[in-house]
C-alpha positions in Angstrom: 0.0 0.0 0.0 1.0 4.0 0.1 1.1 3.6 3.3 3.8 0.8 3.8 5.9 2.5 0.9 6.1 6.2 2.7 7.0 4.5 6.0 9.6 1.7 4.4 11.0 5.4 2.3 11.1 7.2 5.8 13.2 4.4 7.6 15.4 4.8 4.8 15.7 8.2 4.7 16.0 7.8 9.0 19.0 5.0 8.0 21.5 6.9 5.6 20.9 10.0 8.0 21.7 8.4 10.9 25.0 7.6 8.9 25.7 10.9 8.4 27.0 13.0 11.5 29.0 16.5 10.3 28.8 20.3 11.4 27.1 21.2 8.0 24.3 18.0 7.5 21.2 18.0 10.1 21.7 15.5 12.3 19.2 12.4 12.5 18.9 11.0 16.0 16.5 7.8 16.3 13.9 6.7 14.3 11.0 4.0 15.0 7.9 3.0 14.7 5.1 3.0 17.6 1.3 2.0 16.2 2.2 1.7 12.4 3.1 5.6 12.5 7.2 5.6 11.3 8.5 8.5 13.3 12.1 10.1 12.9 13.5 12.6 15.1 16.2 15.2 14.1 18.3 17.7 14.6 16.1 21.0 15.9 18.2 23.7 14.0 16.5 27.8 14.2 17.5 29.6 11.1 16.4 30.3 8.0 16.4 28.2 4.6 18.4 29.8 2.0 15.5 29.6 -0.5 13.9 32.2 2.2 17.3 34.5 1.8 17.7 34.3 -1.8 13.6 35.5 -2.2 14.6 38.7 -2.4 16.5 38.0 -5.8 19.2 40.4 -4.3 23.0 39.3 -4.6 24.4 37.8 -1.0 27.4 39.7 0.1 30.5 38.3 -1.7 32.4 36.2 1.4 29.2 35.3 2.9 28.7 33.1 -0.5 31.9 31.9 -0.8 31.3 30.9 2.7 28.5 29.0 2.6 29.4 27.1 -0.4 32.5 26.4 1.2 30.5 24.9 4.3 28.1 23.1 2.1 31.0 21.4 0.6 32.2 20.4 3.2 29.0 18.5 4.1 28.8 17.1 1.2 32.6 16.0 1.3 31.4 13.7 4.9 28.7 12.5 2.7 30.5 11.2 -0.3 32.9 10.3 1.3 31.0 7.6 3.7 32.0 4.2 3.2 34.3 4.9 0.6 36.9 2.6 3.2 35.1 -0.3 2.5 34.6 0.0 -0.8 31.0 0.9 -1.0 29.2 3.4 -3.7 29.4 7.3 -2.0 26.3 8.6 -0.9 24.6 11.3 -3.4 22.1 14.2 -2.5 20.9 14.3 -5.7 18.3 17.2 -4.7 21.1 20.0 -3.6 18.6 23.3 -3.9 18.1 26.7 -1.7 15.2 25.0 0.2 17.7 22.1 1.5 20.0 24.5 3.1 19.6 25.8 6.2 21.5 28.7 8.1 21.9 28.6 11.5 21.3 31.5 14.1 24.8 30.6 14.9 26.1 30.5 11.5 26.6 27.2 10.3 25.7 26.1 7.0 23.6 23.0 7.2 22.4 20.7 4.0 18.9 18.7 4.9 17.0 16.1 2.9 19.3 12.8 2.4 16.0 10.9 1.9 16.5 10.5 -1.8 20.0 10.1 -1.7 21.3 6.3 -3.1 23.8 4.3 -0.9 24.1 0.9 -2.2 25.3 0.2 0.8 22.0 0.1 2.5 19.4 -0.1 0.0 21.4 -2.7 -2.4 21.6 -1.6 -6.2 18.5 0.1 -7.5 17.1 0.9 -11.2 16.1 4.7 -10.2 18.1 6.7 -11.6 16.2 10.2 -9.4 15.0 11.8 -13.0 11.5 12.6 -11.0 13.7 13.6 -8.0 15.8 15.9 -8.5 14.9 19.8 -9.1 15.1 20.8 -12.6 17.0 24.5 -12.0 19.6 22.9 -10.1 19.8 19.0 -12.3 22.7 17.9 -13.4 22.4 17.0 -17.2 23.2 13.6 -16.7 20.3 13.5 -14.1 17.9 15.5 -16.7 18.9 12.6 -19.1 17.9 9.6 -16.5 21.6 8.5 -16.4 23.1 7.5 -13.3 24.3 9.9 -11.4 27.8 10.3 -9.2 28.6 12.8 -6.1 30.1 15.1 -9.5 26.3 15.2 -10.0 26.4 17.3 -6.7 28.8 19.6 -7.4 26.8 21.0 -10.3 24.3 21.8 -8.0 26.6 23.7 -5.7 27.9 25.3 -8.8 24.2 26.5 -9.5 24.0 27.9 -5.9 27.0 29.6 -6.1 26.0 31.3 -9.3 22.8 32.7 -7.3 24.2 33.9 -4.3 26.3 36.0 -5.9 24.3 37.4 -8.9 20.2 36.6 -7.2 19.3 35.2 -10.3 19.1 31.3 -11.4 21.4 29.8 -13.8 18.7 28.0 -15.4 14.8 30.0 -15.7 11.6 29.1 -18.0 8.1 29.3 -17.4 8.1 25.4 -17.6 9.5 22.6 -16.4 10.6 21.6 -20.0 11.9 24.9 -20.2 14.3 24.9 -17.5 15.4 21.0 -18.2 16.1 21.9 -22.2 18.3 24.4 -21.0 20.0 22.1 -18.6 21.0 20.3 -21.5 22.7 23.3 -23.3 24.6 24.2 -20.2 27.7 24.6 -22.4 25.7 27.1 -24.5 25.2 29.1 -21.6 28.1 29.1 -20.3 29.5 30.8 -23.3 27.8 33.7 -22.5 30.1 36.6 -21.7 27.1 38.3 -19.8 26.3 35.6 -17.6 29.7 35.0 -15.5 30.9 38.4 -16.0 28.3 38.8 -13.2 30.0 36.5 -11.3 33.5 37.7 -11.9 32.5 41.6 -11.0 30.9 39.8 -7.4 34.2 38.4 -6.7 36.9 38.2 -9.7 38.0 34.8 -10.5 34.6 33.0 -9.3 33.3 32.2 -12.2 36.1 29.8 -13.2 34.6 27.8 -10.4 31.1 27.9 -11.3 32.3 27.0 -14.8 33.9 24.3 -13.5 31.3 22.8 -11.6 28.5 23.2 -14.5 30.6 21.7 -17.1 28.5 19.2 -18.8 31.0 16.5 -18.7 31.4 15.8 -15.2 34.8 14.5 -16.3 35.9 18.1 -16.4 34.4 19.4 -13.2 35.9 18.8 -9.6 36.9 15.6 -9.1 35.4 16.3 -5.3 33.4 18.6 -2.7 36.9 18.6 -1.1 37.9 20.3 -4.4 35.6 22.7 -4.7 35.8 23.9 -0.7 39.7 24.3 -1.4 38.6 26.5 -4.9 
């Protein structure tokens, strides 16, 4: 039934958080079941999402971005990185957008929503390839295509971010869903465009050879990892 497939998804999702415990990912503390109603209980953090933040379609203040992408990265370093020692497939976010980061009132950087994230680890090899999972501004074109995915896939996203902190406008816009994921798929076309990174560059000179780098359309050629990308 729905029913038994939400809860099974929630235990999941309650399993590779509880695997994940770093300064920038929400922490997941217990999970359960009591009376056929799956529970999870998590980190309590008071802050405010950075799709709230970026609303205002106003540029964030140039080390404020570089900041949080740094701390983002380095979440998403802990998460790739787990159970790489024992040989096991990283785990992926796959859904890296402004509504899965939260800031802190303290100032941490935190990245939420693991629950569609694959870890072979746990959930043994799976057909899904997170097309319908993803969100299409901030898809990698490998995941607009249906292809599997790697953490590389995560770095685009970042890449997006980073673009709209510091310019307040998305990479990728339409009025459709089709819209945005076509131009997903020209990525290289639009990255050709003097206009769009000189925006970058005049934020903080230099940036948009990162952002370039993590949007390349062959993730061959982007960072090789988040660890990458925090040092850039």
């Amino acid at each position: 039934t729905q029913d038994e497939r939400l809860t099974r998804a929630l235990i999941h999702e309650a399993k590779l958080g509880g695997l994940l415990h770093h300064p920038n990912v929400v922490e997941t503390y217990d999970f359960g079941e009591v009376d056929g109603q799956a529970w999870i209980a998590m980190e309590l953090v008071t802050g405010i999402g950075l799709d709230r933040v970026l609303e205002t379609r106003e540029p964030l203040p140039p080390d404020v971005a570089l900041e949080m992408v740094a701390q983002i990265s380095a979440g998403l370093t802990h998460a790739h990185e787990l159970g790489s020692e024992e040989g096991h497939t990283p785990l992926v976010h796959r859904d890296l957008k402004p509504s899965n980061v939260i800031i802190s009132n303290s100032g941490l950087v935190k990245v939420l929503d693991f629950g569609i994230a694959k870890a072979t680890h746990i959930g043994g090899n799976t057909t899904e390839t997170g097309l319908t999972k993803g969100t299409p501004a901030y898809m990698s074109p490998e995941q607009a295509a249906g292809q599997p995915v790697d953490a590389r896939s995560d770095l685009f996203a970042a890449g997006c971010l980073l673009y709209e902190m510091l310019t307040g406008a998305r990479f990728f816009s339409g009025d459709t869903v089709y819209q945005i994921m076509m131009s997903v798929v020209r990525v290289e076309e639009l990255l050709l465009e003097k206009a769009r990174l000189d925006a970058v560059d005049a934020a903080v000179p230099g940036a948009s050879d990162v952002v370039r780098r993590c949007m390349r359309a062959d993730r061959a050629q982007r960072y090789s990892s988040a660890l990458e990308l925090e040092s850039a």
